[in-house]
N, C-alpha and C positions, 0 to 999 in steps of 0.2 A: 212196531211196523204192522200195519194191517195183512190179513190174509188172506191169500186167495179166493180161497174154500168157494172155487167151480161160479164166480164171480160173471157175468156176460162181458164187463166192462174192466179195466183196469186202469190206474193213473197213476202213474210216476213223476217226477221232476229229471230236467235236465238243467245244469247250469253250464251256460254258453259265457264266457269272458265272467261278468258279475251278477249276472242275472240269473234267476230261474223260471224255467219255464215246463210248463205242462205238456204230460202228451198223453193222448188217450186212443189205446186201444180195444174194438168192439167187435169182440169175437163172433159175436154174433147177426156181423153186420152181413155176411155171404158164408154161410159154411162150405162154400167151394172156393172161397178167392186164398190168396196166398195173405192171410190178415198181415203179417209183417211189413206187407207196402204201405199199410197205416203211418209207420213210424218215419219213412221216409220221405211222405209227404209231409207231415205236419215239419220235418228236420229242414225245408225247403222254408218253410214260413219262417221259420228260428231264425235260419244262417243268413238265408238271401244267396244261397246257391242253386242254382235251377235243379231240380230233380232230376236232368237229363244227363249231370255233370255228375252225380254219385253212383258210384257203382258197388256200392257195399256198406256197412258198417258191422263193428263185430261187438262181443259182449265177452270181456277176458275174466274169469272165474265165475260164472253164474249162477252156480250152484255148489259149491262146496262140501253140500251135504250128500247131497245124492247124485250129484256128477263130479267127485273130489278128482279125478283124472281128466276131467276136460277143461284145456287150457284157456279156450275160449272157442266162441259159439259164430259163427259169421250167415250173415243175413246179405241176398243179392237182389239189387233193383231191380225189378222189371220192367219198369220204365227206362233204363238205360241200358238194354240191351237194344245190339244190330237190330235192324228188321230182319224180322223170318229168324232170331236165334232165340227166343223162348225158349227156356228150358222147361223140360214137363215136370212138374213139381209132383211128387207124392203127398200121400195124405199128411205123412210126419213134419212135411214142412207149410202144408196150409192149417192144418187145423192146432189150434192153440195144445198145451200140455199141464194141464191142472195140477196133476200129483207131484213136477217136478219142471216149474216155471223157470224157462229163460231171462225174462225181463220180469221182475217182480213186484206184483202192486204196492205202491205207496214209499218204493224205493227213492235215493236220491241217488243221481248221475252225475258225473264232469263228463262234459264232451270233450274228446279228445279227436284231433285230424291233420290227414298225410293227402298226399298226393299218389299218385297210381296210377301205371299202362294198365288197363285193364284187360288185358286179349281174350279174356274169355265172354264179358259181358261186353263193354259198349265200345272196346276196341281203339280205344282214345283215351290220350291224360284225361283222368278222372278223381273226382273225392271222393276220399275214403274213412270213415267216422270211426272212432270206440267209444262208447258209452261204460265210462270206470264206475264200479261203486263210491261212492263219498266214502266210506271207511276204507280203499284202498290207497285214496290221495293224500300224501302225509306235508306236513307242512315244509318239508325238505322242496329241497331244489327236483329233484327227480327221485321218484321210487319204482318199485318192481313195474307198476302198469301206467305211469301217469310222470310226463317230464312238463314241469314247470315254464321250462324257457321257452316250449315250442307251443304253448299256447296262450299268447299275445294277440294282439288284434294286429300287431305289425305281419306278424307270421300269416296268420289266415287271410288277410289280405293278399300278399301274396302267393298264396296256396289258390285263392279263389280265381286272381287276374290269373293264372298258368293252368287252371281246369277252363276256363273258359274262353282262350286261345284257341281259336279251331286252325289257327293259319299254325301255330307251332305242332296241333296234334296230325295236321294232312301230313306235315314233312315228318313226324316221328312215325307213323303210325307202317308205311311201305318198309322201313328200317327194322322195325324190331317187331313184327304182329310174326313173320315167317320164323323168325329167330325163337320166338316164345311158346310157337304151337312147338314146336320142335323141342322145347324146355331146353334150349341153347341159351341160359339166363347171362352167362356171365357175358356175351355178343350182347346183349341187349345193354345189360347196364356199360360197357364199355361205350356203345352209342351213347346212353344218358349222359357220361362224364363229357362225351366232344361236345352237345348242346346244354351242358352249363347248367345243370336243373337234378343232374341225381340227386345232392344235396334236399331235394325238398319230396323224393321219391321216397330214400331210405329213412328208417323211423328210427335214429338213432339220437339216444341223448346228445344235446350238447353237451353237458357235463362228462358223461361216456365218453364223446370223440375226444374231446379237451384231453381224456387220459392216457385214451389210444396213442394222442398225439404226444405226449410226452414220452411214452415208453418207445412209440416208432419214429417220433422225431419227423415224422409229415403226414399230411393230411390228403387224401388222395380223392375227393368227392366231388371235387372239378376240375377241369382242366382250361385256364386262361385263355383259349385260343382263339374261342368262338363265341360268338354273342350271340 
């Protein structure tokens, strides 16, 4: 794997379904901008999801070596926050980290994605990304950071048409935004189960629930009532 070593540029791969694809980040393209909105723009070329519909992606063990306690690393669009909620970023989140790289040059990625209320950023069902190491996706059905089944082109299809439903985020959004600043989660997801969609909220394996479901003998991620 190539290194760092204080690099202006970096390029990784991602693979989205069967493909890989490049993404390149340049550090030194504004030493005041937040450079991490690099990677979700070029993610918008990838998917074919508008960048106004993602609200995050994270990076689950990035470092090993010299961050062995960080579970993973989360990065927030700017582009999909409310008007007027800019967050004010410190230096440690615009300026890149050399001696101890988040996203690492010449790495290979799986892209992995959920769905998300987002209440803090754009306030609206939204995409949500993980960018897994290739040595973490194991050829099983699901492992510790990367579940197999839920990434399908069936799946992200409809992961994409329910982030990009503004008529279902108006009516979710009066529902559970008050619930959430309040960190009243479990009101919120109790909404998601009446409008039929927590199932594509929660990041839970299929194989996981499969088991849940045997030991609890039901499945509780929707509720038939409501379409």
């Amino acid at each position: 794997m190539a290194q760092q070593s204080n690099k202006p540029k970096i390029t990784f791969k991602v693979k989205h379904f069967d493909e890989y694809h490049d993404i390149v980040i340049d550090w030194n393209e504004d030493r005041n901008r937040y450079n991490y909105q690099q990677v979700f723009d070029q993610l918008e070329s990838i998917t074919g999801v508008p960048s106004r519909y993602t609200s995050s992606f994270s990076v689950p063990r990035p470092d090993e070596v010299n961050r062995p306690y960080t579970i993973a690393c989360h990065f927030y669009n700017l582009k999909a926050y409310s008007s007027g909620l800019l967050p004010n970023l410190g230096p440690r989140f615009r300026y890149s980290n050399i001696e101890s790289p988040l996203i690492v040059d010449g790495e290979r990625y799986h892209l992995e994605y959920y769905a998300n209320y987002s209440h803090r950023v754009s306030k609206r069902i939204s995409m949500g990304y993980a960018l897994v190491k290739e040595r973490y996706v194991t050829d099983e059905a699901f492992s510790r950071d990367f579940c197999q089944h839920q990434c399908t082109e069936s799946h992200f299809a409809r992961l994409k048409d329910l982030v990009s439903n503004n008529e279902m985020s108006a009516k979710i959004a009066p529902l559970v935004q008050p619930l959430m600043e309040r960190n009243l989660y479990r009101g919120a997801e109790n909404i998601f189960r009446e409008f039929n969609f927590e199932q594509y909220l929660r990041v839970t394996c299929v194989e996981e629930r499969s088991e849940e479901i045997e030991e609890n003998g039901n499945d509780d991620l929707y509720i038939r009532t409501r379409g």
